[in-house]
TORKOL-78737 format. One record per residue (C-alpha): residue in three letters; x, y, z. Coordinates in steps of 0.1 Angstrom, whole numbers, padded with zeros to 4 digits. Each point is the difference from the previous one (the first is absolute). Example, Ala and Ser with C-alpha at 12.3 -4.5 7.8 and 13.67 -1.06 7.14 Angstrom:
BEGIN
<rec><residuo>ALA</residuo><u>0123</u><v>-0045</v><w>0078</w></rec>
<rec><residuo>SER</residuo><u>0014</u><v>0034</v><w>-0007</w></rec>
END
This chain:
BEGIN
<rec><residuo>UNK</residuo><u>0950</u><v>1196</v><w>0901</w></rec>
<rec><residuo>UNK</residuo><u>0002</u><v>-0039</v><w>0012</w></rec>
<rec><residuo>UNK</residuo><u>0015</u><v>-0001</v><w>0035</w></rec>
<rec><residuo>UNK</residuo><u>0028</u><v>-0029</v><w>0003</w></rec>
<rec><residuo>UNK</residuo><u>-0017</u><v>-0036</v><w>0014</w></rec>
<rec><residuo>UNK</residuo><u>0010</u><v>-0007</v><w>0037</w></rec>
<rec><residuo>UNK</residuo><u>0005</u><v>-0034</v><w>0015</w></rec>
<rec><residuo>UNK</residuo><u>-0033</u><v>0003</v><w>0016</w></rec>
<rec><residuo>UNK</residuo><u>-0017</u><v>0005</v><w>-0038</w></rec>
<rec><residuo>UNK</residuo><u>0018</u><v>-0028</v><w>-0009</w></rec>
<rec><residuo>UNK</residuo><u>-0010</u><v>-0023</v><w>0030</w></rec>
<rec><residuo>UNK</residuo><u>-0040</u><v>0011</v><w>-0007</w></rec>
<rec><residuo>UNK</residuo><u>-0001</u><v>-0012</v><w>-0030</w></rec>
<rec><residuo>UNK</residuo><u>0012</u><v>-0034</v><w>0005</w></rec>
<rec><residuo>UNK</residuo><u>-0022</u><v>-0002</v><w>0027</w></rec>
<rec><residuo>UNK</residuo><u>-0027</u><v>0007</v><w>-0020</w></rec>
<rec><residuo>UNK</residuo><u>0007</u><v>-0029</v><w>-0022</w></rec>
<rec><residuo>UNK</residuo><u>0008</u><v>-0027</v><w>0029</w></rec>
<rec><residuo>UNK</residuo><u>-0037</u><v>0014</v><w>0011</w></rec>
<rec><residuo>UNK</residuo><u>-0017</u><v>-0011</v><w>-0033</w></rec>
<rec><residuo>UNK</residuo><u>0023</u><v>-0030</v><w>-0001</w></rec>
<rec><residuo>UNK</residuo><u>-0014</u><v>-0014</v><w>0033</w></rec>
<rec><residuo>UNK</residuo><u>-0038</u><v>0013</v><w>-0010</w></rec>
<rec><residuo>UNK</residuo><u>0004</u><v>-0021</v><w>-0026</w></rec>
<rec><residuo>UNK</residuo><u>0006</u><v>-0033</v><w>0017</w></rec>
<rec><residuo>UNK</residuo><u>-0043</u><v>-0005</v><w>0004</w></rec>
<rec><residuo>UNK</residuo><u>-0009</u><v>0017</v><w>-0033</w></rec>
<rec><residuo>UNK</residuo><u>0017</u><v>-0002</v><w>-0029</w></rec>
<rec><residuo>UNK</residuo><u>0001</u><v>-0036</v><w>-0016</w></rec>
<rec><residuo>UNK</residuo><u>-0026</u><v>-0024</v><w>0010</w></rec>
<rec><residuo>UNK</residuo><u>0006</u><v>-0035</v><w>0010</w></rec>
<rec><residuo>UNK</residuo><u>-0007</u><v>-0015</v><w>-0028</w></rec>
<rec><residuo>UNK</residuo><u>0039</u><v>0007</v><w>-0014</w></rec>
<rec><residuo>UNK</residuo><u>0017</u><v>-0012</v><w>0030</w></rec>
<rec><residuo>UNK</residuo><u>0031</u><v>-0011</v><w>-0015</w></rec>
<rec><residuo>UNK</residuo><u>0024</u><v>-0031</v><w>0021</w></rec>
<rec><residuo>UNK</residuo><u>0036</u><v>0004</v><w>0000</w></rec>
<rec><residuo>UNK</residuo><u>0010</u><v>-0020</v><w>0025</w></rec>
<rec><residuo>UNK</residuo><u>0030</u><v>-0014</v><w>-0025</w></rec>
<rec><residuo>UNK</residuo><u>0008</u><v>0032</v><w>-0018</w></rec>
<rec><residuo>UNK</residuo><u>0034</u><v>0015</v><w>0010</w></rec>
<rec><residuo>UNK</residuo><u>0001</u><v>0020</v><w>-0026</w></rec>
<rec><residuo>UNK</residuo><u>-0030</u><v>0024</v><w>-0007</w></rec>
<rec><residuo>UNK</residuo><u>0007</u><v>0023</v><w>-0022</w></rec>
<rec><residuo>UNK</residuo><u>0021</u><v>0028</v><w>-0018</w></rec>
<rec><residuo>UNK</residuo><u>-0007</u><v>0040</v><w>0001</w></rec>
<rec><residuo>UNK</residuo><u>0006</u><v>0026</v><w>-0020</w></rec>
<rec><residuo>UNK</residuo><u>-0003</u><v>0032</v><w>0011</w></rec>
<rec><residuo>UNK</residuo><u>0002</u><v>0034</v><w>-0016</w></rec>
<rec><residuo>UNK</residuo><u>0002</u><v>0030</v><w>0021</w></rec>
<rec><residuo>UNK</residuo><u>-0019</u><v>0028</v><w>-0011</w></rec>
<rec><residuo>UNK</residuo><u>0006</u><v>0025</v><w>0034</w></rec>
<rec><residuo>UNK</residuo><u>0032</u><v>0011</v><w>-0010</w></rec>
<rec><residuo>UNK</residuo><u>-0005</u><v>0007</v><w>-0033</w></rec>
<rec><residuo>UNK</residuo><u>-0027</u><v>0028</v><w>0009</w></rec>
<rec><residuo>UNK</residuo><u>0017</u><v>0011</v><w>0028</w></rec>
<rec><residuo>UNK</residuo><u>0026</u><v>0018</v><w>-0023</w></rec>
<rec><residuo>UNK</residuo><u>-0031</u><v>0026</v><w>-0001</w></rec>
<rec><residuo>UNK</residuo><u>0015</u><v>0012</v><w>0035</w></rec>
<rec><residuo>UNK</residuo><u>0035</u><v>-0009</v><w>0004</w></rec>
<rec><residuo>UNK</residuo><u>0019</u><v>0028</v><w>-0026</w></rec>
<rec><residuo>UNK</residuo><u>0000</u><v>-0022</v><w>-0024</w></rec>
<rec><residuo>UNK</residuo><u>0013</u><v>-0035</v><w>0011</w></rec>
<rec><residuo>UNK</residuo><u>-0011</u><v>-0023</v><w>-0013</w></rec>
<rec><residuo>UNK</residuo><u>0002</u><v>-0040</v><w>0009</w></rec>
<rec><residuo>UNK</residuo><u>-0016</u><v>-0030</v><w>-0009</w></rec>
<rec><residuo>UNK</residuo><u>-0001</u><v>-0039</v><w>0007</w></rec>
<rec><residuo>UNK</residuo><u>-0009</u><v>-0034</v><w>-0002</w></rec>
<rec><residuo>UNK</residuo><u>0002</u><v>-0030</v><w>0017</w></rec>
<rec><residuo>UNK</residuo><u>-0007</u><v>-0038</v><w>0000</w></rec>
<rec><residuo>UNK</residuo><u>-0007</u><v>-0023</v><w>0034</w></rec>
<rec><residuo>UNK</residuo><u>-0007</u><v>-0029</v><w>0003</w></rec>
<rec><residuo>UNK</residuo><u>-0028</u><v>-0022</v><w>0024</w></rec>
<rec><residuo>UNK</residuo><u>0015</u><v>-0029</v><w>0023</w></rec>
<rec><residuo>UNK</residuo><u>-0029</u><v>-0012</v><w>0022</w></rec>
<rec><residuo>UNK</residuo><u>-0015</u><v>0036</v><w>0000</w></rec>
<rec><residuo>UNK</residuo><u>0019</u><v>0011</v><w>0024</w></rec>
<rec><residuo>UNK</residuo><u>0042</u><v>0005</v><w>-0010</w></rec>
<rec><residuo>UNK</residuo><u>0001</u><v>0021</v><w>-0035</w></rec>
<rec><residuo>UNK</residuo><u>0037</u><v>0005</v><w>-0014</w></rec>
<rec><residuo>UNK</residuo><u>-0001</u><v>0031</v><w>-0021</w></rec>
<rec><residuo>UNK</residuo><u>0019</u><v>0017</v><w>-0023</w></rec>
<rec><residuo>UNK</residuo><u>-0006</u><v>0033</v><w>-0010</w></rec>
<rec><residuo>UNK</residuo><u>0023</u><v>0024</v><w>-0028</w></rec>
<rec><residuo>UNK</residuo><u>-0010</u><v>0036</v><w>-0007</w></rec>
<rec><residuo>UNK</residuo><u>0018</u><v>0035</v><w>-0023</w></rec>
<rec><residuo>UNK</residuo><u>0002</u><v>0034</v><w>0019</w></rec>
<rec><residuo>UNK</residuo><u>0001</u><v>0032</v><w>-0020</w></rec>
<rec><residuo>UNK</residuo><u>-0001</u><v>0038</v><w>0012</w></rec>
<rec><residuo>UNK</residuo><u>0008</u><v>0029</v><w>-0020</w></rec>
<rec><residuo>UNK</residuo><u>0003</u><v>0033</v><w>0025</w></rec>
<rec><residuo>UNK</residuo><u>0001</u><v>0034</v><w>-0005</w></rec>
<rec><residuo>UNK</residuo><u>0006</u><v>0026</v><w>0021</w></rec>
<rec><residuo>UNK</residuo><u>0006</u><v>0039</v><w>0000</w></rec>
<rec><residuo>UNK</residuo><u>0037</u><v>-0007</v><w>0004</w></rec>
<rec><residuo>UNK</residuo><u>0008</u><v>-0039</v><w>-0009</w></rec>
<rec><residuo>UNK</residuo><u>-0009</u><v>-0025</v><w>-0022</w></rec>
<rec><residuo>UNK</residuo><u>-0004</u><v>-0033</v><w>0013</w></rec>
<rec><residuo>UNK</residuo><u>0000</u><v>-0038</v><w>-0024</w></rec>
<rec><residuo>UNK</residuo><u>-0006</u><v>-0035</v><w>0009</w></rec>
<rec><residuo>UNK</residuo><u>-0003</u><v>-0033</v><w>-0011</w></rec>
<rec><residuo>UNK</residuo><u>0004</u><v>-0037</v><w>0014</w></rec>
<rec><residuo>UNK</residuo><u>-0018</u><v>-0034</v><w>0007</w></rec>
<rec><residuo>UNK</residuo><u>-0003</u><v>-0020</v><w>0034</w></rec>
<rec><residuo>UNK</residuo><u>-0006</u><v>-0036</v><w>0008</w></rec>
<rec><residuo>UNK</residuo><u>-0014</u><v>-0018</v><w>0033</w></rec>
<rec><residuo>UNK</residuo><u>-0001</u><v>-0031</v><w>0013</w></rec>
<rec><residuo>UNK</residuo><u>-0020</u><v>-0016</v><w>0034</w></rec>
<rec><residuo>UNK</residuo><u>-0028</u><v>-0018</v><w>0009</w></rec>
<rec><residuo>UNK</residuo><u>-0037</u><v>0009</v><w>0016</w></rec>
<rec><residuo>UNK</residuo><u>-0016</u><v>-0021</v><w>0026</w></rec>
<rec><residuo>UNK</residuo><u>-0036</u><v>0003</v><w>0003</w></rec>
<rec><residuo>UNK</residuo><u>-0018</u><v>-0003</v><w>0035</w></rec>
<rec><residuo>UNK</residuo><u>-0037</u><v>-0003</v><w>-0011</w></rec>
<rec><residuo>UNK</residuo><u>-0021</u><v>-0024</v><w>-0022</w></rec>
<rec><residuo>UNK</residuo><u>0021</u><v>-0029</v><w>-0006</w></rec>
<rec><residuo>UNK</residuo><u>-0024</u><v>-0025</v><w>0007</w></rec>
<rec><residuo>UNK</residuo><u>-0002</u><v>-0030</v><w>-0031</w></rec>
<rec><residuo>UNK</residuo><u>-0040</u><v>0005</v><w>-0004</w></rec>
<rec><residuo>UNK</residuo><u>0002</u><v>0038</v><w>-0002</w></rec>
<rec><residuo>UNK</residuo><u>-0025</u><v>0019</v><w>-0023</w></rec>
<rec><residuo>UNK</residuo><u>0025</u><v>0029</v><w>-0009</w></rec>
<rec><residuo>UNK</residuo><u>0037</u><v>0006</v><w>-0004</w></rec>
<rec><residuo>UNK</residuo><u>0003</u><v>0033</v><w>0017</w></rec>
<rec><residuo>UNK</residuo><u>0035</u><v>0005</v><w>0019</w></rec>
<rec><residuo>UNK</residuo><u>0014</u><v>0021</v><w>0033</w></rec>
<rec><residuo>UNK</residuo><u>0037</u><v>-0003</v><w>0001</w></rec>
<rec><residuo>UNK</residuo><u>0031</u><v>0014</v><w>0008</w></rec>
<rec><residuo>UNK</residuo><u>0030</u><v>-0005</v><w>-0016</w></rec>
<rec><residuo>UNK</residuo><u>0039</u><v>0007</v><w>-0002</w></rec>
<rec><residuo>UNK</residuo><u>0019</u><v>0010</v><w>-0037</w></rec>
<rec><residuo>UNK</residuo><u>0035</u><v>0008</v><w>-0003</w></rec>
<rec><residuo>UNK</residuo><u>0000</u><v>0029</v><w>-0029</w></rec>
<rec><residuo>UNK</residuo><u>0031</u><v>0009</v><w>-0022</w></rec>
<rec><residuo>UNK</residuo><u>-0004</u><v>0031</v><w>-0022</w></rec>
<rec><residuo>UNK</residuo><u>0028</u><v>0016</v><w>-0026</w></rec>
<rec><residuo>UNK</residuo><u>-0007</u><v>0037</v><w>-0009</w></rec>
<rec><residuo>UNK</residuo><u>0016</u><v>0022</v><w>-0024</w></rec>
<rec><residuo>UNK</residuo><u>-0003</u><v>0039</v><w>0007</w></rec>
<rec><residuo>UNK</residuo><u>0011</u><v>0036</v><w>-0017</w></rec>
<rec><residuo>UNK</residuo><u>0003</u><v>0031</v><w>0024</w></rec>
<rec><residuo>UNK</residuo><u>0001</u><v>0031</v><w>-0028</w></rec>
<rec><residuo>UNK</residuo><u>-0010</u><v>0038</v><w>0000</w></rec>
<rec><residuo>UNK</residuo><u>0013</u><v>0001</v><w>0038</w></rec>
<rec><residuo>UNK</residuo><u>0003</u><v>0036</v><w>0010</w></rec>
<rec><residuo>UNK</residuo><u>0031</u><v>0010</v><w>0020</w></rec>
<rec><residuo>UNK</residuo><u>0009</u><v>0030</v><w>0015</w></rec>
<rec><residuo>UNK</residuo><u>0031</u><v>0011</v><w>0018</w></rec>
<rec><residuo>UNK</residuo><u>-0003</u><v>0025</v><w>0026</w></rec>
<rec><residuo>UNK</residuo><u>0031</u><v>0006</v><w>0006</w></rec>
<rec><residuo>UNK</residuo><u>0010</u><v>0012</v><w>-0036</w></rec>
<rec><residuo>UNK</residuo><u>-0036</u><v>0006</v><w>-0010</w></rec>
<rec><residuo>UNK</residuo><u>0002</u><v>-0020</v><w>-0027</w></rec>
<rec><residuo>UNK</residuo><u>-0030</u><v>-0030</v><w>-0013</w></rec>
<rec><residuo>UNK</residuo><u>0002</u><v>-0025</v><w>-0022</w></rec>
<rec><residuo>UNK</residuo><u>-0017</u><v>-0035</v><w>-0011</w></rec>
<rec><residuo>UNK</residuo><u>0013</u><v>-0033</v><w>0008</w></rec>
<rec><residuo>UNK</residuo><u>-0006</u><v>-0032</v><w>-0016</w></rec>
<rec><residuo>UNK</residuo><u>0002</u><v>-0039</v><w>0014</w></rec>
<rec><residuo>UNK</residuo><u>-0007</u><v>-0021</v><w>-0032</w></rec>
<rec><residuo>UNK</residuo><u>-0006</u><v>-0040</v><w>0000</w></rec>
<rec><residuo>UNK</residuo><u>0004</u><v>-0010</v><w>0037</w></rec>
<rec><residuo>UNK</residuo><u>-0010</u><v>-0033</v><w>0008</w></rec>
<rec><residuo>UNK</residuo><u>-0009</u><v>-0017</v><w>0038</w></rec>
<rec><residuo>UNK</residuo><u>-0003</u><v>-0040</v><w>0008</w></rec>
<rec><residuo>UNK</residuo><u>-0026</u><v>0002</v><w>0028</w></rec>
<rec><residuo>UNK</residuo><u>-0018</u><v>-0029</v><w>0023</w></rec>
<rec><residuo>UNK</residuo><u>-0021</u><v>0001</v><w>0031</w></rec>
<rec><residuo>UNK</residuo><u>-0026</u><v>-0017</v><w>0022</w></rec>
<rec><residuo>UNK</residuo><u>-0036</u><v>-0002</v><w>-0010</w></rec>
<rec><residuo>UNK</residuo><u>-0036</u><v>-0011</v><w>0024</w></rec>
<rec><residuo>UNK</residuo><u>-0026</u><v>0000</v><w>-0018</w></rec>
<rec><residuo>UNK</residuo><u>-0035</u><v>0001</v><w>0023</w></rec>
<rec><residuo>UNK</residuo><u>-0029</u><v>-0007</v><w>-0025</w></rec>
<rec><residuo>UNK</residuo><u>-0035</u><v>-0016</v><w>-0015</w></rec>
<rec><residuo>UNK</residuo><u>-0013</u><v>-0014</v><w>-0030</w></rec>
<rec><residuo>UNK</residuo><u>-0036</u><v>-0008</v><w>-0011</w></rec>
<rec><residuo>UNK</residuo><u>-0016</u><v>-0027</v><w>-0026</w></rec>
<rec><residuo>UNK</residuo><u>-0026</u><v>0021</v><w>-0021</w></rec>
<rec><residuo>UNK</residuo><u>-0009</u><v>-0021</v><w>-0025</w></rec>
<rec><residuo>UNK</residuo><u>0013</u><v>-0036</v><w>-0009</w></rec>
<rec><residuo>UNK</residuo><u>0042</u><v>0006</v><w>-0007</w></rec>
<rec><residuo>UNK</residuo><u>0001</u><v>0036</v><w>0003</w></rec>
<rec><residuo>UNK</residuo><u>0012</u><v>0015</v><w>0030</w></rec>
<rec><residuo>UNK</residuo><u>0005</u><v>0036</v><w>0019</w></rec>
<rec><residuo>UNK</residuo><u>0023</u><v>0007</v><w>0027</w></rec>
<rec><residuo>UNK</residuo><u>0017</u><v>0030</v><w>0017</w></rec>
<rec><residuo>UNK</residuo><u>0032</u><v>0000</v><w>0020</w></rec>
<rec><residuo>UNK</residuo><u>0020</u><v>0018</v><w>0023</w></rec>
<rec><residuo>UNK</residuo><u>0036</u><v>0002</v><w>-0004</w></rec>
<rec><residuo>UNK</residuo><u>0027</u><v>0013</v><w>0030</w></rec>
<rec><residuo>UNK</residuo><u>0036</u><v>0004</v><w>-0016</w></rec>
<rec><residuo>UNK</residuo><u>0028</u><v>0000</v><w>0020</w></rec>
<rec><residuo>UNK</residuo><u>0039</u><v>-0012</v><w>0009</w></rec>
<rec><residuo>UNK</residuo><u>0011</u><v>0016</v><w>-0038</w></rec>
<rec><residuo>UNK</residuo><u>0036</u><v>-0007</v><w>-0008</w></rec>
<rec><residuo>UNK</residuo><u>0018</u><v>0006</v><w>-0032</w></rec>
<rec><residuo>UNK</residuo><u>0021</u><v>-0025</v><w>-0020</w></rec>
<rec><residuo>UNK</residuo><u>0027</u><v>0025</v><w>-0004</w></rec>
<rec><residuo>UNK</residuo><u>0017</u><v>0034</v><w>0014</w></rec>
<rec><residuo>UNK</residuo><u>-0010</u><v>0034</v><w>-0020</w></rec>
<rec><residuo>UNK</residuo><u>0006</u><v>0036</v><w>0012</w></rec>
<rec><residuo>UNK</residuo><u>-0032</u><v>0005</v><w>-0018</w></rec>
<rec><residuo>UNK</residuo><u>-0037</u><v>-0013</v><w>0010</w></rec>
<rec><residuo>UNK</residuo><u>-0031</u><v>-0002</v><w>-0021</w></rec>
<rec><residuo>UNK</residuo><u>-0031</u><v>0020</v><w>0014</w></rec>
<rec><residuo>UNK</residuo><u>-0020</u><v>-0036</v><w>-0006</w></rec>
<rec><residuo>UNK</residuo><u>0009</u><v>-0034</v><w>-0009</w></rec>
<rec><residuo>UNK</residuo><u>-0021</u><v>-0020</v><w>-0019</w></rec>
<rec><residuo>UNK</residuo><u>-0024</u><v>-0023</v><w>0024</w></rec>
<rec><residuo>UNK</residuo><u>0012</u><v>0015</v><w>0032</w></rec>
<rec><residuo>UNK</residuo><u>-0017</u><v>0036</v><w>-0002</w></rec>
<rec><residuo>UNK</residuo><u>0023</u><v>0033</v><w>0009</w></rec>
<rec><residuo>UNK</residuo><u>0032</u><v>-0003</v><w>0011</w></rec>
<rec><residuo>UNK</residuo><u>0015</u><v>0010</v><w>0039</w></rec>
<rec><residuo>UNK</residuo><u>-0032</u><v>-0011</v><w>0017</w></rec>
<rec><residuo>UNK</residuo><u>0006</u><v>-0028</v><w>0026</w></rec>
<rec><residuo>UNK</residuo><u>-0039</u><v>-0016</v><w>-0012</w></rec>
<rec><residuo>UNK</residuo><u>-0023</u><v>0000</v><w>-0028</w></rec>
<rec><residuo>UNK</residuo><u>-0036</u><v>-0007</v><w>-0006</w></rec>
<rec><residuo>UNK</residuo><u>-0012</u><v>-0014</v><w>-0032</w></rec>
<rec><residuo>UNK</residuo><u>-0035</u><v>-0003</v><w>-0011</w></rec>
<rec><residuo>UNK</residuo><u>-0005</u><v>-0029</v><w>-0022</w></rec>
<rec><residuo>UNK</residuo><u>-0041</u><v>-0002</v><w>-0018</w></rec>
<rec><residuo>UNK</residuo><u>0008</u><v>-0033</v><w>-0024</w></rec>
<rec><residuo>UNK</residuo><u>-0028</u><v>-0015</v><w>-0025</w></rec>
<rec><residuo>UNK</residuo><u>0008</u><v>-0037</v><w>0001</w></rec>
<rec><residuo>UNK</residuo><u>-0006</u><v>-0032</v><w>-0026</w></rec>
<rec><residuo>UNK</residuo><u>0003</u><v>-0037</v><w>0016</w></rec>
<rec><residuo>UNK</residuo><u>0014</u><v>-0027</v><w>-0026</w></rec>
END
């Protein structure tokens, strides 16, 4: 059985990428393709696919969640980004049955720290950066068991089309790394917190879409994107 990723899984791996991004610096181009942009504010648009999620349903009962985003390259160093994504799960347990669907948006901006020189060989990227996230989810509670002890009596219960207008608070701690000409890897750490819905319901969703499970104070997201520069 896969155990759950902990913060500190998630803060090894990036590490391991900021490792081969800085390795890199001496080796990878030569100095032949020095490029000059002295004059360039603009440097460039990514998009990125994330292809983490996607196989992490494997371990999370069935949830699944995808995304992709678009940022864009001011000096190499400030990247406004916006990122949508879909969340689906489809649980079942011994004694409930448990349906959603929904979509999330985010919007923010990275700043990178490293490699912003204008006669750089490479394009790789340390950054951290801030997103504000919205997410609308639709959910079904059916087959609930209910028993009453009182008159020893059970039952099912049912909570069809429920629906929850979510946003919260989004760092993202991450690296990515040129491999060959315009294509790109990169991995990110997400923290989630400050969650706030748009409106009032006696009932909650277990997860919202972009946010992760619903009651915990934080989050962690891990974010493994291919990436194309236009």
């Amino acid at each position: 059985m896969i155990k759950k990723l902990t913060l500190k899984y998630y803060i090894s791996i990036i590490f391991c990428f900021l490792s081969a991004t800085l390795c890199a610096e001496e080796t990878l181009v030569p100095d032949s393709t020095f490029i000059d942009r002295r004059k360039e504010v603009y440097q460039g648009t990514y998009l990125n696919l994330d292809i983490f999620n996607p196989i992490a349903t494997a371990w999370r009962d069935g949830r699944f969640e995808g995304s992709l985003s678009l940022d864009v390259d001011l000096w190499h160093r400030l990247f406004p980004a916006v990122e949508i994504g879909v969340m689906t799960a489809d649980i079942k347990e011994e004694t409930y049955k448990y349906e959603t669907i929904g979509c999330f948006a985010k919007l923010g901006a990275n700043y990178n720290f490293i490699n912003f020189k204008s006669d750089r060989r490479f394009d790789h990227t340390f950054y951290a950066g801030f997103r504000y996230g919205y997410g609308y989810t639709k959910y079904s509670l059916t087959d609930a068991e209910l028993e009453n002890a009182y008159w020893d009596e059970s039952g099912t219960y049912a909570n069809l089309n429920q629906e929850a207008h979510f946003g919260w608070f989004e760092v993202q701690i991450g690296t990515r790394v040129q491999i060959y000409k315009n294509f790109f890897m990169g991995v990110a750490l997400q923290i989630k917190t400050f969650g706030h819905f748009y409106d009032k319901s006696p009932w909650f969703p277990t997860y919202i879409s972009g946010y992760g499970k619903y009651g915990e104070d934080v989050n962690f997201g891990l974010n493994y994107s291919l990436s194309y520069r236009f």
